[in-house]
N, CA, C and O of each residue as an XYZ file, in Angstrom:
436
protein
N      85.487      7.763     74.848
C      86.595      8.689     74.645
C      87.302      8.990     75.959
O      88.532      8.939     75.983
N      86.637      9.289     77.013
C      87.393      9.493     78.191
C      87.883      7.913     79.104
O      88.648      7.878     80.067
N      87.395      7.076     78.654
C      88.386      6.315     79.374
C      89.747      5.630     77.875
O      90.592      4.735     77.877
N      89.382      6.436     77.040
C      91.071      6.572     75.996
C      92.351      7.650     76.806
O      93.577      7.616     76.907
N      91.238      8.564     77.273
C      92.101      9.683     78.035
C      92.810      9.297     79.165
O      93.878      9.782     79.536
N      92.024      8.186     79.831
C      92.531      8.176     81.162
C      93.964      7.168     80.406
O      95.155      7.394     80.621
N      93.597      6.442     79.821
C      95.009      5.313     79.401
C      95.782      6.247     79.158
O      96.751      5.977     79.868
N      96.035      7.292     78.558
C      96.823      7.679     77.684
C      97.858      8.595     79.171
O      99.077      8.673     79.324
N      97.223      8.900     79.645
C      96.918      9.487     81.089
C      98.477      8.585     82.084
O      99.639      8.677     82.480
N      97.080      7.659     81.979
C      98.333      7.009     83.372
C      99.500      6.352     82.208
O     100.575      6.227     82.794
N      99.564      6.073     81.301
C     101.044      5.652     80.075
C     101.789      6.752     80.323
O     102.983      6.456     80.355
N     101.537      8.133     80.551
C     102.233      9.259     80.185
C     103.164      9.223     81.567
O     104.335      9.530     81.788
N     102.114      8.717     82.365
C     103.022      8.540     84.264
C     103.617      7.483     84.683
O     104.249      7.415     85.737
N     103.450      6.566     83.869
C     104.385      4.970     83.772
C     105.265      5.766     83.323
O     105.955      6.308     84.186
N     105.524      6.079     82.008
C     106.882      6.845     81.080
C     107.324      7.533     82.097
O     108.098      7.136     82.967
N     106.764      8.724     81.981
C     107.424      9.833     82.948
C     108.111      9.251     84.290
O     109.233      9.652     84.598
N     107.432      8.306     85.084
C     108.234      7.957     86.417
C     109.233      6.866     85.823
O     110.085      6.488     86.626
N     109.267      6.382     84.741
C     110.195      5.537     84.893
C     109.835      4.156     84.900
O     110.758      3.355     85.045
N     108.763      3.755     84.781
C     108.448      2.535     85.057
C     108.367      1.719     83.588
O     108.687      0.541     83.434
N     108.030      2.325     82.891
C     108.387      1.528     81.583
C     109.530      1.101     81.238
O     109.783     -0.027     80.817
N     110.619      2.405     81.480
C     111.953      1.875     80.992
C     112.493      0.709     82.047
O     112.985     -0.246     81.445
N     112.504      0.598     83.356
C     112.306     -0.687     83.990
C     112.079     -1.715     83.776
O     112.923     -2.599     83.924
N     110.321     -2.042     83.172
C     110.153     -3.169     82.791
C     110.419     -3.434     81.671
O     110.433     -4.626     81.363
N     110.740     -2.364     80.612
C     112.018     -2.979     79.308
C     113.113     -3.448     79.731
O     113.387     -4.571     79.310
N     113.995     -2.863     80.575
C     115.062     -3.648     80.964
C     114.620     -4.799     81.376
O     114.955     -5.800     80.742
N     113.932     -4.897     82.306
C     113.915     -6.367     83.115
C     113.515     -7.402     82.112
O     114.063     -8.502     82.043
N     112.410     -6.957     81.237
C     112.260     -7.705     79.775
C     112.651     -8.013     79.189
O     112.141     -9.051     78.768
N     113.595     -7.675     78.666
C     114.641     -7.646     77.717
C     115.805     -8.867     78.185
O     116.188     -9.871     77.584
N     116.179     -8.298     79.540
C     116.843     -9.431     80.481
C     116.724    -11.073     80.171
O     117.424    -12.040     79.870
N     114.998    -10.608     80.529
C     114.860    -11.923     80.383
C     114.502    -13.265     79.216
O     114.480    -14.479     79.011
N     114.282    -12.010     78.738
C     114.292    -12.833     76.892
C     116.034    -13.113     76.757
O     116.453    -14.172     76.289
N     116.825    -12.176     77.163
C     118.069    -12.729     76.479
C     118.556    -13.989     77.876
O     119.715    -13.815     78.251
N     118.151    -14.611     78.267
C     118.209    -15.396     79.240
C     118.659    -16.559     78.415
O     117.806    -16.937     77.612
N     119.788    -17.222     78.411
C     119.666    -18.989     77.276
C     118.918    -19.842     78.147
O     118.243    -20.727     77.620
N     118.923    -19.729     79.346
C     118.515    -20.386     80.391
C     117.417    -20.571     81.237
O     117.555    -21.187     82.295
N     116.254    -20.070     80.860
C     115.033    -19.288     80.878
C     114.459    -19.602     82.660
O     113.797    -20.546     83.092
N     114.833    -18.813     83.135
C     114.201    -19.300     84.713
C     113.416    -20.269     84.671
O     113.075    -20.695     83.568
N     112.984    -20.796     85.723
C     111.704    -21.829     86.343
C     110.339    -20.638     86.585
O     109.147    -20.809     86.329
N     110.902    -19.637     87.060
C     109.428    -18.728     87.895
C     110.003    -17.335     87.034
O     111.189    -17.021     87.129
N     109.214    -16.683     86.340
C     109.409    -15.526     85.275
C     109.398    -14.461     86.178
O     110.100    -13.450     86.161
N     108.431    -14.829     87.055
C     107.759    -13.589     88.037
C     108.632    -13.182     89.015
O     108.766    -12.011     89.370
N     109.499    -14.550     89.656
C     110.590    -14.425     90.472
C     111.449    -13.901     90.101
O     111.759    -13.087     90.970
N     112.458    -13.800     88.842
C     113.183    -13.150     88.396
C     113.136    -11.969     87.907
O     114.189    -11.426     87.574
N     111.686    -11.201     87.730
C     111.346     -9.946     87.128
C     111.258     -9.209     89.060
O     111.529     -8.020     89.226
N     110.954     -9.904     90.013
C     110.914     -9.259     91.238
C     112.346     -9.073     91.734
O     112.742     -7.998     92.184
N     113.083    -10.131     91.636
C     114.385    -10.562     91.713
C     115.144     -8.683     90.621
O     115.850     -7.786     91.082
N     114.843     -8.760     89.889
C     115.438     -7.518     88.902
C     115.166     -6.409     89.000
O     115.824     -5.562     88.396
N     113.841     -5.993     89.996
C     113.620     -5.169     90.277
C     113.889     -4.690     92.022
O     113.619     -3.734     92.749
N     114.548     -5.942     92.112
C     114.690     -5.128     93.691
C     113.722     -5.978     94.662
O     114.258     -5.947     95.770
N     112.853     -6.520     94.708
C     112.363     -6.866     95.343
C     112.279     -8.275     96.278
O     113.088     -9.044     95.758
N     111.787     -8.790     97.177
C     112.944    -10.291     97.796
C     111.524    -11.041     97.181
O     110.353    -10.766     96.917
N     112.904    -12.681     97.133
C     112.414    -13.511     96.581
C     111.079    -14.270     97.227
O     110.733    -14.181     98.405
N     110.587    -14.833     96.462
C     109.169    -15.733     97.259
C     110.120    -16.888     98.771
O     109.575    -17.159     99.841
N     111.138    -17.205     98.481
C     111.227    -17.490    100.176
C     111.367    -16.825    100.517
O     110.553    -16.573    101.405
N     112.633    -15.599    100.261
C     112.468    -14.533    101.524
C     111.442    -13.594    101.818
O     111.762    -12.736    102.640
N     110.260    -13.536    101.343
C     108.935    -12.819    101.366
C     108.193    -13.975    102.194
O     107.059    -13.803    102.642
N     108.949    -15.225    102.372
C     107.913    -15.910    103.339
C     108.841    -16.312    104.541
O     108.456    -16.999    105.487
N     109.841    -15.912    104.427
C     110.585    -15.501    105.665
C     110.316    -14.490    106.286
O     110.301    -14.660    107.505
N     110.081    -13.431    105.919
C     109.866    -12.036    106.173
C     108.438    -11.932    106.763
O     108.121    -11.102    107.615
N     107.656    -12.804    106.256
C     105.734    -12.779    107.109
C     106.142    -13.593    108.149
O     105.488    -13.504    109.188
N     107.408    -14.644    108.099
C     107.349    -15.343    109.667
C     108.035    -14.609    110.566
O     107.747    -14.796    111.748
N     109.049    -13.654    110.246
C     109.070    -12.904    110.845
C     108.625    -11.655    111.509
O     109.081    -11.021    112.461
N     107.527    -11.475    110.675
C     106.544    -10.582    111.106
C     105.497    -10.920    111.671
O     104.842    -10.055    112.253
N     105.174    -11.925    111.653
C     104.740    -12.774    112.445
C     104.631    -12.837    114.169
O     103.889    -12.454    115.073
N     105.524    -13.369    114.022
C     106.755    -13.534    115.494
C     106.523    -12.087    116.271
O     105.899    -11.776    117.286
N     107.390    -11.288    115.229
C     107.460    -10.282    115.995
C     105.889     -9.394    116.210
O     105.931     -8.326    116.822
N     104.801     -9.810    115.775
C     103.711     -9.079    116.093
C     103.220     -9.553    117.389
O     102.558     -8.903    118.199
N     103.679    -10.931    117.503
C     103.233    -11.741    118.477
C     103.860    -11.498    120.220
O     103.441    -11.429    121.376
N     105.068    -11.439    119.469
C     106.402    -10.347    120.954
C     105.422     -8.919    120.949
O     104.765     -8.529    121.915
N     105.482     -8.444    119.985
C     104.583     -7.076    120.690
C     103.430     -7.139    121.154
O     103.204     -6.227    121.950
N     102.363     -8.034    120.945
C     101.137     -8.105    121.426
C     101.505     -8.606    122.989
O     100.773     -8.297    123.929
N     102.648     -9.365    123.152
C     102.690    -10.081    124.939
C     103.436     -8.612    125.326
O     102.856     -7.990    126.215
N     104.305     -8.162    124.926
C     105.179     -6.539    125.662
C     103.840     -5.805    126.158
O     103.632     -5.397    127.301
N     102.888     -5.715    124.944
C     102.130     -4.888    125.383
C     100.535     -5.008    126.675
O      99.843     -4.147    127.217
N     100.537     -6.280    126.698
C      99.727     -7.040    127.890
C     100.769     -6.929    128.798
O     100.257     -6.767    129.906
N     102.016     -6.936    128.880
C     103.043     -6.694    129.739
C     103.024     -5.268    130.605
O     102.769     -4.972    131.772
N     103.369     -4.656    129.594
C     103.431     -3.390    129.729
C     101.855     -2.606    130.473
O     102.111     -1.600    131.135
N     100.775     -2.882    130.423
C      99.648     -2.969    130.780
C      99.069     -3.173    131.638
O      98.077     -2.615    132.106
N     100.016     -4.566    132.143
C      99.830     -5.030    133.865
C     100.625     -4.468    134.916
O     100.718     -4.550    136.141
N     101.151     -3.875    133.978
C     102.432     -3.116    134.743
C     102.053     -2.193    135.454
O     102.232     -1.938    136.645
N     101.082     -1.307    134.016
C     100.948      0.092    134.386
C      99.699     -0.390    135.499
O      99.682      0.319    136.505
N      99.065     -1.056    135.478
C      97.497     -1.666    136.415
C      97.831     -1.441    137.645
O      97.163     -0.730    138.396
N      99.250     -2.219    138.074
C     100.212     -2.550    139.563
C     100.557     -1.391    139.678
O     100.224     -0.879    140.747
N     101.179     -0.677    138.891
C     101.676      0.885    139.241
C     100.249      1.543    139.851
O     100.199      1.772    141.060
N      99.088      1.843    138.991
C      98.247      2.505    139.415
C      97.597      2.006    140.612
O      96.945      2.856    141.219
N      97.617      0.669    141.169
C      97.343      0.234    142.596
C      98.150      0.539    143.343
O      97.751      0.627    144.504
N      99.341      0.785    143.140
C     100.326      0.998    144.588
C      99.857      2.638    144.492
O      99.267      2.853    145.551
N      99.868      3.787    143.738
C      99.417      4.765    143.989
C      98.409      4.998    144.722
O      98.370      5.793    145.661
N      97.404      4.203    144.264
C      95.929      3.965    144.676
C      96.312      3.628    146.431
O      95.900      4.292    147.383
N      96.897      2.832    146.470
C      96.889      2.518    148.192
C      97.868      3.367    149.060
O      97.846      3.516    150.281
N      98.616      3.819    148.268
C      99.953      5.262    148.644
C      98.943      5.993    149.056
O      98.901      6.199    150.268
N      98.018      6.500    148.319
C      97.250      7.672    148.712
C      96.302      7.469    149.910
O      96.048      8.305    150.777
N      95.770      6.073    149.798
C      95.252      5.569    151.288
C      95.493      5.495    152.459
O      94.766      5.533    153.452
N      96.659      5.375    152.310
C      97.267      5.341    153.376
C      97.863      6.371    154.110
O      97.917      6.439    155.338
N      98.382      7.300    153.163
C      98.791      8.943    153.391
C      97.250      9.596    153.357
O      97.233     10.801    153.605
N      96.456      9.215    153.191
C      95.327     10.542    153.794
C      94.959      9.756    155.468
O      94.876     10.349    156.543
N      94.801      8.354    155.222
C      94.631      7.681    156.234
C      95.784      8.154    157.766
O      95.434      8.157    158.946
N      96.819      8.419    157.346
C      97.926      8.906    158.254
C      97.831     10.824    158.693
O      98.417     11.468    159.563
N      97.102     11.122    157.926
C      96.894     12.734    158.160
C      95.633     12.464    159.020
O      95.797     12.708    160.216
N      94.341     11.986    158.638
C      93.630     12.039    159.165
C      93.437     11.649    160.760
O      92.579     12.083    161.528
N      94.733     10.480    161.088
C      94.641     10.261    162.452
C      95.584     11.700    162.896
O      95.544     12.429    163.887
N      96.122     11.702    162.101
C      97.076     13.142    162.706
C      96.454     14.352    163.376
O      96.909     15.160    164.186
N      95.132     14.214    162.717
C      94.523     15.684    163.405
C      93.420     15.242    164.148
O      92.509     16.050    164.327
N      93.309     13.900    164.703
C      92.414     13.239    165.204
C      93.005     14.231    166.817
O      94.223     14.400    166.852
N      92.244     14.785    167.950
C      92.744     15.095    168.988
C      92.336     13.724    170.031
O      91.269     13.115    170.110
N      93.569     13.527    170.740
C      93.964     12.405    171.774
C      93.624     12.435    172.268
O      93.172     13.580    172.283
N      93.065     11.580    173.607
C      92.577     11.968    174.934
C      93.435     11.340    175.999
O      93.682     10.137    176.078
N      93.849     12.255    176.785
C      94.722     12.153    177.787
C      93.882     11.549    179.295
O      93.201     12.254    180.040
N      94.104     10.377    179.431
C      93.572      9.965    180.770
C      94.121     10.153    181.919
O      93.563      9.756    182.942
């Protein structure tokens, strides 16, 4: 009985959001088709908004790519900050190194 409830459940939230009347349209579409696609699935994604199987495999090569540009920016960006934190690192060496002779007292011969 309770997993009747749960169907009845999530049907009531397909309806309610809208998603049924969607895939009636897109259904319907495609039955009145004279011409009946090659890929059913493509044209029900195609009707709903969504990109086609090439451009969904355009879209992973481009995401792709671009994960690949961000993974080198960010080894970039990294060595960067490494070199930054060494020139500080030796800035400061050198400026305590320069105080310290500073108060070194001289000897006058």
């Amino acid at each position: 009985m309770e997993k009747e409830a749960k169907k009845e459940a999530f049907r009531k939230y397909l309806d309610s959001s809208g998603v049924l009347d969607a895939l009636t349209k897109v259904l319907v579409a495609l039955y009145e088709q004279s011409d009946k696609p090659s890929s059913a699935v493509e044209f029900v994604q195609q009707k709903l908004g969504g990109p086609s199987l090439s451009e969904y495999e355009k879209l992973q090569a481009e995401m792709s790519d671009l994960q690949i540009r961000y993974n080198e920016l960010l080894a970039l960006h990294q060595e960067t900050c490494n070199q930054l934190e060494e020139l500080k690192n030796t800035h400061t060496v050198v400026s305590s190194k320069e105080k310290i002779e500073g108060e070194l007292p001289t000897d006058n011969l």
